[in-house]
C-alpha positions in Angstrom: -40.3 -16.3 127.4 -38.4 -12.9 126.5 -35.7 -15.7 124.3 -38.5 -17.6 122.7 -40.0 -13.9 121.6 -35.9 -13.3 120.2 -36.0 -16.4 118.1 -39.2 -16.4 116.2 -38.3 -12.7 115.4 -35.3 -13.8 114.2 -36.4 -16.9 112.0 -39.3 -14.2 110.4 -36.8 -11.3 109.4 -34.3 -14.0 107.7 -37.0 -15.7 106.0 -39.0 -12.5 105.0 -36.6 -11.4 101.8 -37.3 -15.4 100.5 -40.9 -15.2 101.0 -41.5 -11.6 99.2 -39.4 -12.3 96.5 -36.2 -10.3 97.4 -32.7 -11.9 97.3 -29.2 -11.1 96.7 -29.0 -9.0 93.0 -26.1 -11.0 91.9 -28.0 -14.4 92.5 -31.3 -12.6 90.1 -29.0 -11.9 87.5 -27.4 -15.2 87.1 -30.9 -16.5 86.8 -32.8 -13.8 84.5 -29.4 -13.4 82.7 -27.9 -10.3 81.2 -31.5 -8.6 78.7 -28.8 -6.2 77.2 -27.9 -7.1 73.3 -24.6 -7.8 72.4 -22.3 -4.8 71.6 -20.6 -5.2 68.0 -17.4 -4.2 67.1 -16.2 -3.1 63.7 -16.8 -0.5 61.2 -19.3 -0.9 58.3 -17.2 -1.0 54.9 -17.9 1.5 52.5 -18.4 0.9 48.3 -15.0 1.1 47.0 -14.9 4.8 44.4 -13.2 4.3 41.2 -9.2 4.5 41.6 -8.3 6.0 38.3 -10.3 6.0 34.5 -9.6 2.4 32.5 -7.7 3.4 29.1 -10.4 2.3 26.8 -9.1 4.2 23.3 -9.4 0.7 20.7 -11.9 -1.5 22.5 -14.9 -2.6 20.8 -17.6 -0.1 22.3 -19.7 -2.8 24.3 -15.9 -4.0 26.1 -15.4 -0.5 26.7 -18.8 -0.2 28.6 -18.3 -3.0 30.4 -14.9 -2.5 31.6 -15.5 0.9 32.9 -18.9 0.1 34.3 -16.4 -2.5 36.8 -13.8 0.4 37.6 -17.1 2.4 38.9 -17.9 4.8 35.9 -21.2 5.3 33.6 -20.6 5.6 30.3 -22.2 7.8 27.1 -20.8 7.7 23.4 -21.4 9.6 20.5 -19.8 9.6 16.9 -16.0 10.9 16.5 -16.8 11.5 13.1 -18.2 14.4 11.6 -21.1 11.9 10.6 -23.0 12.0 13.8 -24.5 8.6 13.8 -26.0 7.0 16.9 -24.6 3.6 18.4 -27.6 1.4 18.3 -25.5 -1.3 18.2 -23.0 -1.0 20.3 -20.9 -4.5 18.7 -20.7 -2.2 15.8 -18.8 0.5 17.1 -14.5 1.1 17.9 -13.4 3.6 21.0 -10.8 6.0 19.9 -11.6 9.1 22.0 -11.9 9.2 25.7 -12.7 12.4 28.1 -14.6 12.7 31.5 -18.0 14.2 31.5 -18.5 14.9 35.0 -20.5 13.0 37.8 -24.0 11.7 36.7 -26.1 8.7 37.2 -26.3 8.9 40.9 -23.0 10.5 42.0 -21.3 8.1 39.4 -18.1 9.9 37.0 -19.0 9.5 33.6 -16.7 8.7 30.6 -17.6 10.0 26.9 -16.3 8.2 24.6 -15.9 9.2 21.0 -16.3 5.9 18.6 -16.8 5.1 14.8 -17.7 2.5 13.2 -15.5 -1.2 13.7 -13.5 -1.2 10.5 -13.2 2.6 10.1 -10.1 5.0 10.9 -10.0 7.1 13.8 -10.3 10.9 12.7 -7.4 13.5 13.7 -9.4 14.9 16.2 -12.5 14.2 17.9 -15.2 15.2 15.3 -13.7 15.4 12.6 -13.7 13.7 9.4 -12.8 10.2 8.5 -9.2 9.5 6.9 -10.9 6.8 4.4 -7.9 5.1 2.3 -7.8 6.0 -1.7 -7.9 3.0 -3.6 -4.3 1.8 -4.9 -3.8 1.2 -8.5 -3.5 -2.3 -9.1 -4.0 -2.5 -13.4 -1.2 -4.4 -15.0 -0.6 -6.5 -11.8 -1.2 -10.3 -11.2 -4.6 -11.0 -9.4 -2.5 -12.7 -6.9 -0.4 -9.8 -6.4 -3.7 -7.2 -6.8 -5.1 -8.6 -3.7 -1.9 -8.4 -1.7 -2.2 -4.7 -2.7 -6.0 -3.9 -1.6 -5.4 -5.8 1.4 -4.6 -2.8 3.6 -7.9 -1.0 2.0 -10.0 -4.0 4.1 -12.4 -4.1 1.9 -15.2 -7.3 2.5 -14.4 -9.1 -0.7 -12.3 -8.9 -3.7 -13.9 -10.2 -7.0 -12.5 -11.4 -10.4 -13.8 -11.4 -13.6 -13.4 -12.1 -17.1 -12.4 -9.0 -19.0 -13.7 -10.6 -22.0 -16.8 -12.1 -22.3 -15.7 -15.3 -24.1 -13.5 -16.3 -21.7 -14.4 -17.8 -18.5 -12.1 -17.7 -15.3 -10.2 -20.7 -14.5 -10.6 -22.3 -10.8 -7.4 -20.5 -9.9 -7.0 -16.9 -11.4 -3.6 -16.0 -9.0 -1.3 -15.4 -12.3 -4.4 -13.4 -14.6 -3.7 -9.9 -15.1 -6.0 -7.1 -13.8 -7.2 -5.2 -16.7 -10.0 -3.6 -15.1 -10.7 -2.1 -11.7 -13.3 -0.9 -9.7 -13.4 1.2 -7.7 -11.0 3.3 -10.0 -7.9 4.0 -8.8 -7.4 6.8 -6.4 -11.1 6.9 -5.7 -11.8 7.6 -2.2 -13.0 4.4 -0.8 -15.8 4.7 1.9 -16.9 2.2 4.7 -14.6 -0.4 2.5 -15.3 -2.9 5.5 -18.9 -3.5 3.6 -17.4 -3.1 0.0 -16.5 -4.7 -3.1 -13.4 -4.0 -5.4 -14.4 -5.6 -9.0 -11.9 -6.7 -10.7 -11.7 -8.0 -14.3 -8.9 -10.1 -15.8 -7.6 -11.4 -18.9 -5.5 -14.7 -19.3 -1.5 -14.4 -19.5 -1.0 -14.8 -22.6 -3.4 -12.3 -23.7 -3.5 -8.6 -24.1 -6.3 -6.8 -22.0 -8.9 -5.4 -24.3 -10.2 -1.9 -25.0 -13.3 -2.3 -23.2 -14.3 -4.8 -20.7 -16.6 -7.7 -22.0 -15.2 -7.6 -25.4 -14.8 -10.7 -27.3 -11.2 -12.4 -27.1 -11.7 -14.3 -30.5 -14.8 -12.9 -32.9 
């Protein structure tokens, strides 16, 4: 009877962690699994800084923008000129003075940029006034040889005329004399990039007369 008592004793403690819900810990976890999140490794990268300033002196002012905007600088611009013009247009404008202006725009470094307009000279110094070319002398010369000459002045266009008002221009004027200039010569010649040099001819064989648009045979 005492043995019986034993057994059943025996059969309920063994049983009793299966009944209530107990069990080994290692067998739980394999079947819950592991509630933790993954650990990552690795560092978050950081926005690269700018390594050095991009040499922008003699880029168009919207390339200039553009490239220092990718090497991690803002930009401002003003006129190198004594002129003090603003650059609406930034296709319109020519980079030929470069200095840092501090951190702005959010923690950004800033290049200034001193510009004129495309076609124009750079001054000496920042600010200060424009070397604009005189106009050569080109009288006496060949219209094909007066153009070669005015070349370096950049002016938009070049155009001939008849020094005498009886004479028309031929479809070719290359060997016609210039008898007549405009602008005169050793007049300063401003902004020549939207100018016009006028220049009036007279045919090869004939002298130039006194005054333009006189008659070559009354």
């Amino acid at each position: 009877m005492v043995v019986g008592v034993l057994v059943v004793l025996l059969v309920v403690v063994w049983g009793a962690p299966r009944l209530f819900g107990g069990g080994s810990p290692k067998k739980e976890e394999a079947v819950r699994g592991d509630a933790r999140p993954p650990r990552v490794t690795g560092t978050v990268s950081a926005t690269p800084g700018p390594t050095g300033p991009p040499s922008l002196v003699g880029k168009g002012l919207r390339e200039a923008q553009g490239g220092a905007s990718a090497a991690g600088y803002a930009v401002v611009s003003h006129d190198a000129s004594d002129r003090d013009d603003r650059q609406w247009d930034a296709d319109g404008w020519t980079v030929c003075f470069q200095a840092s202006a501090g951190r702005r725009d959010g923690g950004r470094p800033v290049l200034d940029l001193g510009v004129v307009r495309v076609g124009a000279p750079c001054p000496a110094v920042d600010g200060g006034k424009i070397p604009w070319p005189a106009m050569p002398a080109v009288t006496g010369m060949a219209f094909a040889r007066a153009g070669q000459a005015l070349a370096p002045v950049g002016f938009r266009k070049v155009v001939p005329e008849s020094a005498y008002s009886d004479v028309a221009l031929p479809g070719v004027a290359d060997p016609w004399k210039v008898c007549f200039q405009d602008p005169e010569p050793g007049e300063t010649v401003e902004d020549p990039q939207f100018g016009t040099a006028y220049l009036k001819l007279a045919p090869p064989d004939a002298p130039c007369p006194e005054r333009p648009y006189a008659t070559l045979r009354p």
